[in-house]
N, C-alpha and C positions, 0 to 999 in steps of 0.2 A: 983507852976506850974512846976512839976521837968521836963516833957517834954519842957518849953520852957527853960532850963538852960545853953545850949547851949552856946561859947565862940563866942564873935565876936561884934561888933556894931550894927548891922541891927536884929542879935536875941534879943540882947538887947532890941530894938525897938520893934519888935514883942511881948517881954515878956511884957513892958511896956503896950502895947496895950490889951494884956490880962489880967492884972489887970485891966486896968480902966474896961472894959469890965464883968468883973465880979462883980462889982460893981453896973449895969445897973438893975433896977429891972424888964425887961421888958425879960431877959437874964436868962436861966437857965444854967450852966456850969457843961460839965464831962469832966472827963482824963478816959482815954485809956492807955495804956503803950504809945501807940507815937502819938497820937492826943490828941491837948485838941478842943473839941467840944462844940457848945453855940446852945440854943431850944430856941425858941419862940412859944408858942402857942401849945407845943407839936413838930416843926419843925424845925428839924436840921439850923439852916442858914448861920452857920459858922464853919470851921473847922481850926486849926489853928496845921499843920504838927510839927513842932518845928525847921524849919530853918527860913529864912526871905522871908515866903509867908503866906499867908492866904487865902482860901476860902471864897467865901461869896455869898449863894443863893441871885440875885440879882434879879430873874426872867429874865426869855425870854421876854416878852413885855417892859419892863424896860432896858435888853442890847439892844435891837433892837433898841429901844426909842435914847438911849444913845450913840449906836456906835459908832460914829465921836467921840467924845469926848471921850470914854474910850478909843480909840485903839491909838488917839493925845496922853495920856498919857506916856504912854513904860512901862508902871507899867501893866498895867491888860492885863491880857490873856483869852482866854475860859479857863474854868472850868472841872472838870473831867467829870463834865453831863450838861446837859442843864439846861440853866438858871443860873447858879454856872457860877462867875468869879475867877481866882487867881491875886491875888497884891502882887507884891513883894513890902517890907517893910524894905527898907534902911537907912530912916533918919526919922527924927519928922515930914516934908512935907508931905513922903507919908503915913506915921499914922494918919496924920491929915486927909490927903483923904480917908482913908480908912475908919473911923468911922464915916465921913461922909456917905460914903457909905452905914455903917450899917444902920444909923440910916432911908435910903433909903428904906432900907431892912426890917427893924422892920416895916414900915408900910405898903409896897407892903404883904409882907406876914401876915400881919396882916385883911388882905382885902380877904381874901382866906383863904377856911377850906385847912389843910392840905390831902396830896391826902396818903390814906391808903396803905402801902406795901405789894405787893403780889394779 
């Protein structure tokens, strides 16, 4: 995962989180030159920059669901689009929330055809 190679403890983390992550068989994984990106179902739901954050389509009715709780965190932010949260990914705690997260994610979007672009 040469975009998560990055020096530091929290890419570290990140890079960790992307192995296990590709490992997931419900997960499809590409690289980009500076994203490594994860499909489900045909839909993007994660993207994974290569510093210590991560994307993660989480849906709109599921942040709205969750807000108290994601925004208590200090880790998750809005997302570049809707429904898309960022986690920053510092230590093993918040990888541990974050694949939690995913696996949030693998079934909200699992419940939904993906919406066709363009």
């Amino acid at each position: 995962m040469a975009v998560l190679s990055r020096t530091g403890r929290s890419a570290a983390c990140v890079a960790d989180v992307a192995v296990q992550l590709a490992r997931w068989p419900d997960l499809v994984v590409s690289h980009t030159r500076n994203v490594v990106r994860f499909r489900t179902m045909g839909r993007e739901i994660i993207r994974m920059p290569g510093d210590h954050t991560a994307e993660l389509l989480l849906t709109t009715p599921v942040i709205d669901r969750w807000a108290r709780v994601l925004a208590g965190s200090h880790r998750v932010t809005q997302g570049h689009a809707a429904g898309w949260v960022r986690v920053e990914i510092e230590d093993q705690t918040d990888a541990d929330m974050f694949l939690s997260l995913v696996s949030v994610a693998l079934k909200v979007n699992g419940e939904t055809p993906p919406v066709s672009p363009g």
